[in-house]
C-alpha positions as CSV (number, residue, x, y, z in Angstrom):
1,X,-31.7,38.0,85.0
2,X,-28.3,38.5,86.2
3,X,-25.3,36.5,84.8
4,X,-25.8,34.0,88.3
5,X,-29.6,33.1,87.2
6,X,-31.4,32.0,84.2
7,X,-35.4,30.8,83.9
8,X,-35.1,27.0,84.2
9,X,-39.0,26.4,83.6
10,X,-41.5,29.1,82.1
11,X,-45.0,28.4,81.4
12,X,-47.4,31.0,80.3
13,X,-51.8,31.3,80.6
14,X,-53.6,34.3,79.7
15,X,-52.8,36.6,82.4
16,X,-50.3,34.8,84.4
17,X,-47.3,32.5,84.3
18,X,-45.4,29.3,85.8
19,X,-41.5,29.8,86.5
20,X,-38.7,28.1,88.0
21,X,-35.7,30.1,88.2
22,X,-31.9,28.5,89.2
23,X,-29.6,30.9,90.8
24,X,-25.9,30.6,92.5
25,X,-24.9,32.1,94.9
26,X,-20.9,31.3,96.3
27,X,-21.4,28.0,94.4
28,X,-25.0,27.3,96.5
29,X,-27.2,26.0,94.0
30,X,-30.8,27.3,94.9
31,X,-34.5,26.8,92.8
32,X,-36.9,30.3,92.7
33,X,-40.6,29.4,92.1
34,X,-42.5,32.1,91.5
35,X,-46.7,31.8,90.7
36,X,-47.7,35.2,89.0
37,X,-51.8,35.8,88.1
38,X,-53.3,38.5,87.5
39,X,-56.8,39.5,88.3
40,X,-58.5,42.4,85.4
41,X,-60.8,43.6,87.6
42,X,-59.0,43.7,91.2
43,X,-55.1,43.7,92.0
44,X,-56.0,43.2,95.4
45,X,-57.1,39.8,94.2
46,X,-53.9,39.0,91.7
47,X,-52.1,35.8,92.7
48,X,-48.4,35.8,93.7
49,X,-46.5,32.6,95.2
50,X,-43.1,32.2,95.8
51,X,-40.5,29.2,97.2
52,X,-37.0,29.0,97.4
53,X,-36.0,25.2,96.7
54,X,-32.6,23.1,97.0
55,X,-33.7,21.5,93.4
56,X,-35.7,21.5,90.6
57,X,-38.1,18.4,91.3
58,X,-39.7,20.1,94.0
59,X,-40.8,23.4,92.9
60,X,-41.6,21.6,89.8
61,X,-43.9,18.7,91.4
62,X,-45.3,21.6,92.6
63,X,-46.4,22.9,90.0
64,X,-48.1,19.2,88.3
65,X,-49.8,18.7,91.3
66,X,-51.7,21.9,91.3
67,X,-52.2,23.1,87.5
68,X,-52.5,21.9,84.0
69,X,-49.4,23.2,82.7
70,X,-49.2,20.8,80.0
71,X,-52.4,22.2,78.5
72,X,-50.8,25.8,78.4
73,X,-48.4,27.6,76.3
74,X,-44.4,26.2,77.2
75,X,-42.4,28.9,76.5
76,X,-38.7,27.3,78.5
77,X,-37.6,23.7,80.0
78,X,-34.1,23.9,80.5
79,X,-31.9,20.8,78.7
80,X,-30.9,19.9,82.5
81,X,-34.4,18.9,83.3
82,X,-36.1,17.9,80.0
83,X,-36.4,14.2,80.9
84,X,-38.0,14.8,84.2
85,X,-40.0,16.8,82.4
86,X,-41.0,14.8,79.7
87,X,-41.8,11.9,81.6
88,X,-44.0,13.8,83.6
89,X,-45.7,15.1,80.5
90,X,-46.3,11.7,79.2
91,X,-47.6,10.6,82.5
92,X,-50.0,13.2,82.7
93,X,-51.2,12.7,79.2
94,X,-52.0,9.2,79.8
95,X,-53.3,9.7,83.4
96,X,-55.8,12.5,82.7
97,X,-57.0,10.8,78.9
98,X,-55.6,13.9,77.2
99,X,-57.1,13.4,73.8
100,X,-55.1,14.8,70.5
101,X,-57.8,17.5,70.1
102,X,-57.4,18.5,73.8
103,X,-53.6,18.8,73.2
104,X,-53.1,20.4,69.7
105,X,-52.7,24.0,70.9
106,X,-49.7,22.8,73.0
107,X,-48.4,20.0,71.3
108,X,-45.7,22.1,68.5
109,X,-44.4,23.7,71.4
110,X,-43.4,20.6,73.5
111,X,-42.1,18.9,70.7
112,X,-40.2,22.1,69.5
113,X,-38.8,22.6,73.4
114,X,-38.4,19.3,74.4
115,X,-36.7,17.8,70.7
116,X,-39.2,15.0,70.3
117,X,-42.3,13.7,68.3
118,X,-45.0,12.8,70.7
119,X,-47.4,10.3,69.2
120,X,-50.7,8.7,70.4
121,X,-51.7,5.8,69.2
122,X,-50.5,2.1,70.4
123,X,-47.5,2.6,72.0
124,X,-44.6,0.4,72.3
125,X,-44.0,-1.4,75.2
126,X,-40.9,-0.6,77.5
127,X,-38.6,-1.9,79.4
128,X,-35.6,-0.4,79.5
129,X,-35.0,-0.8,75.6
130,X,-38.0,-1.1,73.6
131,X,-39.2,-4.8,73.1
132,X,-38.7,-6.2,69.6
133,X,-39.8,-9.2,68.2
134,X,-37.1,-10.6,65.6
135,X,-38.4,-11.6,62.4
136,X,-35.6,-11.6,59.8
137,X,-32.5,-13.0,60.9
138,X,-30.1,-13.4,57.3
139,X,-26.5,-14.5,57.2
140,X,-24.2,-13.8,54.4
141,X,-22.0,-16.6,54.3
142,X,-20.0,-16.6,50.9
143,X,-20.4,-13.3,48.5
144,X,-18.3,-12.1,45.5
145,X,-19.1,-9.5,42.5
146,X,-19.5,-10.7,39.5
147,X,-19.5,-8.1,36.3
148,X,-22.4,-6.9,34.3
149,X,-22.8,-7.7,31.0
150,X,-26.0,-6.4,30.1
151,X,-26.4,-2.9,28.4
152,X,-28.5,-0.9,30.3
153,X,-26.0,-2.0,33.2
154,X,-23.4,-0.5,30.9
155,X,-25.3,2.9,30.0
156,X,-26.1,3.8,33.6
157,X,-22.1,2.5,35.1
158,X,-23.1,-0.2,37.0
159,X,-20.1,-2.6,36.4
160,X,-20.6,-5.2,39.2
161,X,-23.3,-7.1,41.2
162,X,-22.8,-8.5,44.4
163,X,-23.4,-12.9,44.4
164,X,-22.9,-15.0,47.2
165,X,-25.0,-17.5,49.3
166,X,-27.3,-15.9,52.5
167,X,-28.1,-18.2,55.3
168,X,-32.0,-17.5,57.0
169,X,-32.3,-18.1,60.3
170,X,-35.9,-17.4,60.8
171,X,-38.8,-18.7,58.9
172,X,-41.0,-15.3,58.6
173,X,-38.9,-13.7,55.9
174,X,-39.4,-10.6,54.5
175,X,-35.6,-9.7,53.3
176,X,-35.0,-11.4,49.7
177,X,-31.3,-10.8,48.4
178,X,-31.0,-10.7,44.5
179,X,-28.3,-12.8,42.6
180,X,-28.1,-14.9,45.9
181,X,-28.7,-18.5,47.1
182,X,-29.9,-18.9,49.9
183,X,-29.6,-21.6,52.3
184,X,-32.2,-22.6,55.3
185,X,-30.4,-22.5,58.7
186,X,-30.0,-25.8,60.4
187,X,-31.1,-24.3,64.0
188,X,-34.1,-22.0,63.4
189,X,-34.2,-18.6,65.6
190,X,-36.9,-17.3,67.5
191,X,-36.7,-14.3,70.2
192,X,-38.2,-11.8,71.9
193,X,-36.0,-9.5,73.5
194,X,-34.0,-6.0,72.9
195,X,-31.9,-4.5,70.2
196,X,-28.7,-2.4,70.0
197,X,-26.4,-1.4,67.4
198,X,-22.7,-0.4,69.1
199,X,-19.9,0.2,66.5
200,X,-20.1,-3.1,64.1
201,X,-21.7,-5.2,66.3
202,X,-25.9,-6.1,66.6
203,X,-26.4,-7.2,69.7
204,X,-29.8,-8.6,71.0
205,X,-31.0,-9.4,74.9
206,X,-33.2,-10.9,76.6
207,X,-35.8,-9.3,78.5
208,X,-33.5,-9.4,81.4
209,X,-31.2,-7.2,79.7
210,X,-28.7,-9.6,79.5
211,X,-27.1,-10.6,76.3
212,X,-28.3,-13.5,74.1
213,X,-26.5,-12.9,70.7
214,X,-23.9,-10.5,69.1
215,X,-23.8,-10.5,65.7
216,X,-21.3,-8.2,63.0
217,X,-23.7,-6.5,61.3
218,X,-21.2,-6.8,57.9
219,X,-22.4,-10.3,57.7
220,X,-26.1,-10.2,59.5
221,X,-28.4,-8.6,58.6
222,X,-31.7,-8.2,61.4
223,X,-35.6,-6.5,60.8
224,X,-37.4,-6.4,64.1
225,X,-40.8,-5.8,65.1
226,X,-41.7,-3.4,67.9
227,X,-44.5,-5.3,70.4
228,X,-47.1,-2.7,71.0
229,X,-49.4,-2.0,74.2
230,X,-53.1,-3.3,73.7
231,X,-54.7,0.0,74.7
232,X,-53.5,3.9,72.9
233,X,-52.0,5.9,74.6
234,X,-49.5,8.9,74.5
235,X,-45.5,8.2,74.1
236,X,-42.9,10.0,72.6
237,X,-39.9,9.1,69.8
């Protein structure tokens, strides 16, 4: 490798390998696939295949279409192209019925090269964000800290406890405050939709990706439930 190239994509099977190689030249971006097997018994019958690309995708389509790469030992996916990559692995997964036992030789190294935890089971279903269902919706309304007065409080420093009143807005609740009262919500609240977090704020959409509420999470506080795909399958965190 000179300084103007580097190994973009490298898979490796017993006796052969997978690579994609990116190279510049005066600025020209160019992809080098190169398909090495070799044959034991005959040289004459050794595989060699070569391309010279304008991108990544196509050398690397390639290479899905024709073998089971994500069966064999991953040994470099360049940061560049680790999403294309990974949703490609996942779609194979799924499409082909990949079964955890079929996968385990392989599966450490994806997750080590790619920087994720792939997971079968039922997986969560997309759109965008991943769909939540909100179940705890609490307010803090009124709160002050009152001082402790009890000894053990005393022997372990714990000098206050925080009082105050929490409004719930949904009826499933599974967040109870201590020292609190709490008060039932005159509009009760019921979605299914997405959730971020940016800075302070909570901020929940609709399944349109449009926003619905935005709430400071200093005085909210929301648990969510994830809505999950019927049938298992692979997906990644």
């Amino acid at each position: 490798m000179t300084r103007d190239e580097e190994i973009v994509f490298e898979i490796l099977a017993e006796g052969g390998s997978l690579t994609i190689v990116r190279r510049f030249d005066n600025n020209v971006e160019t992809f080098h696939y190169n398909h090495k097997e070799n044959n034991p018994f005959d040289n004459d019958l050794a595989i060699s295949e070569n391309g010279i690309y304008d991108n990544f995708e196509k050398p690397f389509q390639i290479i899905n279409k024709k073998y089971p790469w994500f069966l064999l030992s991953a040994q470099t996916i360049h940061r560049d192209f680790k999403i294309l990559v990974l949703d490609t692995l996942i779609t194979q997964l799924n499409k082909r019925r990949i079964t955890p036992t079929d996968f385990e030789n392989s599966i450490t190294q994806y997750e080590e090269i790619l920087g994720v935890k792939l997971e079968f089971g039922n997986p969560p279903i997309r759109n965008g964000l991943q769909k939540i269902k909100v179940k705890n919706l609490v307010e803090l309304t009124e709160y002050d800290y009152q001082e402790f007065t009890d000894q053990y409080a005393q022997e372990i420093g714990q000098k206050f406890k925080l009082r105050g009143k929490y409004k719930m807005w949904t009826d499933e609740q599974t967040f109870y405050p201590e020292n609190m009262e709490v008060m039932k919500a005159s509009d009760n609240f019921e979605i299914v939709g997405m959730l971020e977090v940016s800075g302070n704020t909570i901020i929940i959409k609709n399944k349109f990706g449009q926003i619905e509420y935005a709430f400071p999470s200093d005085k909210f506080f929301v648990s969510t439930t994830p809505i999950l795909s019927h049938t298992k399958g692979w997906f990644y965190k």
